[in-house]
N, C-alpha and C positions, 0 to 999 in steps of 0.2 A: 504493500500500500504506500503509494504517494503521499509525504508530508509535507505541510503548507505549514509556514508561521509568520504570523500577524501580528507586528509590534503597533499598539496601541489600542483602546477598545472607547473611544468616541462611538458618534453616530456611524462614522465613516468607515472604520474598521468592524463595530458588529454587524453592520448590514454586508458589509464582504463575508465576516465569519459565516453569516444565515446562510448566506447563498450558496457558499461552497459550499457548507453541508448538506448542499441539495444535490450533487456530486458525487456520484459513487466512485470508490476506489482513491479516495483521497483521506489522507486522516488530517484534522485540521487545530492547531496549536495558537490560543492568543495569548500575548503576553503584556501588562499595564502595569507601571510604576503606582498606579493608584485604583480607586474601584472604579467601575464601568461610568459613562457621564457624567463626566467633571471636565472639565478646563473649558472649549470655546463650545462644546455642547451642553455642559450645562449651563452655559450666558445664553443661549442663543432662544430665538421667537418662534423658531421653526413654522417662520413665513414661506409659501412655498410659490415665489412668484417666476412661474417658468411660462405661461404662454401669455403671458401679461407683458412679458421682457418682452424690448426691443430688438433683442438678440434674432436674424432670420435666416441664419444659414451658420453653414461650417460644425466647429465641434460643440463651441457652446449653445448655438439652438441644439443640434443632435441631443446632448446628454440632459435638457431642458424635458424636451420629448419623450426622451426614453423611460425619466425618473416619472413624472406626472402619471405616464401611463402605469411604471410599474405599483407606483404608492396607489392605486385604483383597485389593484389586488390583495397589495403586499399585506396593509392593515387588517381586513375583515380576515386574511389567513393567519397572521399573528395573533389576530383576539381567537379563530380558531383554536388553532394548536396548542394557547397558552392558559385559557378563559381569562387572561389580561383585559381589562379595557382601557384603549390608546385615546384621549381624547384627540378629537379629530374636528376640527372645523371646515364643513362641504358648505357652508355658505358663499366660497366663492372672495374674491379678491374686488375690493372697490379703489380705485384708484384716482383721487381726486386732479380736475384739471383748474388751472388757474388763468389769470386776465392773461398773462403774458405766456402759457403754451401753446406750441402749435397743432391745434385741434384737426388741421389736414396731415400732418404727418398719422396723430390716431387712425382717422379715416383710412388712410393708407395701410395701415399694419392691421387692422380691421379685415378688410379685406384682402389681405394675405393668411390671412389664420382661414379665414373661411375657406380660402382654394388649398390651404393646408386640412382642412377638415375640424379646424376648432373652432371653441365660440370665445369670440370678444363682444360686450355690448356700448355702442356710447350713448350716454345717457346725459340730455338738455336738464339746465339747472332746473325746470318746471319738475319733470321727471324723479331726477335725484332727490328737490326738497318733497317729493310724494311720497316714497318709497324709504328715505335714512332723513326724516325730518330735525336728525339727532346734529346732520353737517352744517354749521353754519355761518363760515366765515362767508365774510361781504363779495369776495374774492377768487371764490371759488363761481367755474362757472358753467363746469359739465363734470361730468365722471366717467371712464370708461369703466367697466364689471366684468369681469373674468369668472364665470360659472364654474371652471371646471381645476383651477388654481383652488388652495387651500392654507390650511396650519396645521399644525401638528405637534404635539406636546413633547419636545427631545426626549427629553428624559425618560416619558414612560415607555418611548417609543424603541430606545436603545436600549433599556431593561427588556423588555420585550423580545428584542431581537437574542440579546442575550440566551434570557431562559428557551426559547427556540433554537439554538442552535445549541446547546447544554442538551437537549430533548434529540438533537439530532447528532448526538456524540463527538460535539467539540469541547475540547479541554480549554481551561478557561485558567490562566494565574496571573492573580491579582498580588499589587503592594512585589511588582518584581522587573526590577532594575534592569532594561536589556541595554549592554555597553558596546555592544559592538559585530562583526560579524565577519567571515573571512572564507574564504572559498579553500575545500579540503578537495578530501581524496573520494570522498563519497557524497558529497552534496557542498550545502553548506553549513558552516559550524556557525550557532548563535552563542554569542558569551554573555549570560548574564549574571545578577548575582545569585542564584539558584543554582549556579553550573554550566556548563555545557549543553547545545540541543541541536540536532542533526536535522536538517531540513530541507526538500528538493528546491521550495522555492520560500521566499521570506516577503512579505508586504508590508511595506512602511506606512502606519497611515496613523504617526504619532502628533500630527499638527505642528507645533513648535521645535517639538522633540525630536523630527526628523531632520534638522539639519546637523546635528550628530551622527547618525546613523547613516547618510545619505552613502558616502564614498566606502565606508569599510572597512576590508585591507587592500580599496584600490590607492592608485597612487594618488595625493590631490591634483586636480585639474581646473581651468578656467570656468568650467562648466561644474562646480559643487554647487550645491542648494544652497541658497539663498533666501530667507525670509524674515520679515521685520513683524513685530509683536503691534498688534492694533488692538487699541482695549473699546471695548462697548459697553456702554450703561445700560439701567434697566429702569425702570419698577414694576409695582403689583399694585394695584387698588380695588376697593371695592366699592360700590354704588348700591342705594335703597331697591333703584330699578333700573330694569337695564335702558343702555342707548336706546333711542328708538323704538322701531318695533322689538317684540321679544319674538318672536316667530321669525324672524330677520335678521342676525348678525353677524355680517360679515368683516375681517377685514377690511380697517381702510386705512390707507395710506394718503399720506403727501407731504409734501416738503421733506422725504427721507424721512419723517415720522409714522409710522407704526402706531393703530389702536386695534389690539387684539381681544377678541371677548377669545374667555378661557370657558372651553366645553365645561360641562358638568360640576359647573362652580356656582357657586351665589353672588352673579353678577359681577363677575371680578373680572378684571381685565391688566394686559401684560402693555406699559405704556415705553417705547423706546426707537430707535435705540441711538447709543451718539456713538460717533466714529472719530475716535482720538491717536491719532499719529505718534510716535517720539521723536522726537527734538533734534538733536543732536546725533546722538548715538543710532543706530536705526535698529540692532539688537538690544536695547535695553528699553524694560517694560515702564510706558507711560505709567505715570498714580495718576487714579481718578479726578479728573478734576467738578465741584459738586455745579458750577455754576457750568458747566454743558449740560449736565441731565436736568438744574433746573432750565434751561431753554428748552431743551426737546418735551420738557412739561407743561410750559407757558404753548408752545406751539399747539400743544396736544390739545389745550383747552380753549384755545382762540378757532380751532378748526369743529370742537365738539364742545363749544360751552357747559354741557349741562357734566361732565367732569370735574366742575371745580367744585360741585358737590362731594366727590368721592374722598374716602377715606385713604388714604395711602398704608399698606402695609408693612411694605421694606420693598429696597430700594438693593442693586445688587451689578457686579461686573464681571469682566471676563474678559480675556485676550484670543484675538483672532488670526491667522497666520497668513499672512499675506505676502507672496512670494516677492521679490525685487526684481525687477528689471525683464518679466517676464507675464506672462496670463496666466492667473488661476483660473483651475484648479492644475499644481504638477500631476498627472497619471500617463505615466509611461516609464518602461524599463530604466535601469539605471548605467550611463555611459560606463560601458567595460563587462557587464555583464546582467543578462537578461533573466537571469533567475532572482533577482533582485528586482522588485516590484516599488515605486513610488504611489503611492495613492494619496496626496497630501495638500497641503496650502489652496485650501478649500475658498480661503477669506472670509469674503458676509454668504457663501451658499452653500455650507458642508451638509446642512438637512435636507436641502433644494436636492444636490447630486451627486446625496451616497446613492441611493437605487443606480445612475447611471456609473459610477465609478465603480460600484461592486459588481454589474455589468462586465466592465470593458477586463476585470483582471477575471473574472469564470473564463471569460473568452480565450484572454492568455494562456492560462494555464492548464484548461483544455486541449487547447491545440498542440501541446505539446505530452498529453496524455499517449 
């Protein structure tokens, strides 16, 4: 039997572990410095804005498509398999437009999803304040709606995937330090602090963590991984009643802000997120700064006044890996050797395109079954 090992157990790496276990003849090994959903999965909104994006060709529409479609399945067989329930928000994606967008570009990508076979809808301000009478800046002045875009709770979703693929005989070691890796006589040797672990093929999908890991015992090159630490805020609140309609809540977006109604909560909603750079240093991790998440709050409640009702419950961050001088997400072999798998530097879409990223490595390593 064919062994696979997975350094990291984010979204991004359990949704690779599920899938390979779907896999015959393969044994599958993941290994995580810490317990499963922590670092930029568990900061994240798991907004999943893929036929919404302006993205219409090449790999990042491709892995947009791929994932949308898979997350159609993946969930209602996760709650199968596990009797987990994922919260899921299928309301759809609303995406607000303002005085100064250009509303014939919408039109235009509108009508590209429809000859692609999706729905975009654009919706006149009459329309929107009928339907989300909750939106109401002066300034807003249509909305496009994406029906078939969603959210998705990381967390329970990457547990999930977890106990699923635990169900489907992947070995799973947590709180264990992998340092490094180097090409033997029989595969590859992984070194961590547990020991030694022999592996045909190894997938990096540690987020930050991967730029460690990237080269190996290859020699270093111009082309070593690269990525800088982005922190994003958060919060949580809650409300007497919800936005709007209750029968109705969708995400909405604008201005880069995010109002998330949280499935199966008591009106509570995930309000963010800020996107915060480092300075100087491009590896060294931003601190919070509190006066961006209060603006991403102030906006939140200028776009949806009846917010400033809400109770805030805590407030929360996270670093995101965003590659340098190149497009996320990195997912392709590693220069020198192809059994060395990158699946990494996701940035703000690691929820958006594990489905597609844990995709493109079955494939790899299929083909080479």
């Amino acid at each position: 039997m064919k062994q696979v090992a997975i350094v990291g157990c984010g979204i991004v790496g359990a949704t690779i572990a599920y899938e390979l276990s779907r896999i015959s003849g393969l044994q599958v090994m993941v290994f995580d410095v810490q317990p499963p959903a922590q670092a930029a999965t568990g900061a994240a909104l798991g907004v999943l804005m893929g036929i919404i994006s302006h993205k219409t060709k090449g790999r990042a529409w491709a892995m947009r498509q791929i994932s949308i479609r898979r997350y159609a399945t993946l969930i209602p067989e996760l709650e199968a398999a596990t009797g987990c329930t994922i919260p899921y928000n299928s309301y759809g994606i609303l995406k607000l437009c303002f005085v100064d967008d250009d509303l014939a570009s919408w039109e235009r990508l509108i009508t590209l999803r429809q000859q692609q076979e999706w729905q975009l809808q654009l919706w006149q301000r009459d329309q929107l304040r009928a339907i989300c009478p909750q939106v109401q800046h002066p300034e807003v002045i249509a909305a496009v709606y994406s029906p078939q875009d969603g959210q998705v709770d990381p967390t329970a979703l990457t547990l999930a995937l977890v106990q699923a693929a635990k169900q489907n005989g992947v070995y799973f070691r947590f709180n264990v330090q992998v340092q490094g890796w180097q090409s033997c006589s029989n595969g590859l040797q992984l070194h961590t602090s547990e020991g030694d672990w022999t592996a045909d093929w190894v997938v990096i999908a540690a987020g930050l963590g991967s730029m460690s890991l990237s080269q190996g015992s290859l020699p270093p090159t111009a082309h070593a991984l690269k990525m800088q630490p982005v922190l994003g805020q958060a919060m949580r609140l809650r409300l007497d009643q919800p936005l709007g309609n209750p029968a109705f809540q969708p995400v909405i977006t604008g201005q880069d802000i995010h109002i998330v109604p949280l499935q199966n909560q008591n009106n509570e909603y995930w309000i963010g997120a800020t996107v915060e750079f480092p300075t100087a240093d491009l590896t060294a991790s931003p601190i919070a700064a509190p006066h961006r998440l209060e603006a991403v709050w102030q906006g939140a409640r200028a776009l949806c006044p009846a917010l400033g009702e809400a109770t805030i419950l805590h407030r929360w961050s996270g670093l995101r890996p965003r590659p340098v001088e190149r497009a996320a997400p990195i997912v392709e072999p590693v220069a020198g050797d192809s059994r060395v798998l990158l699946a990494t530097g996701h940035y703000r879409n690691g929820v958006l395109l594990a489905p597609a990223t844990a995709q493109w490595v079955c494939e790899w390593i299929q083909q080479s079954l």
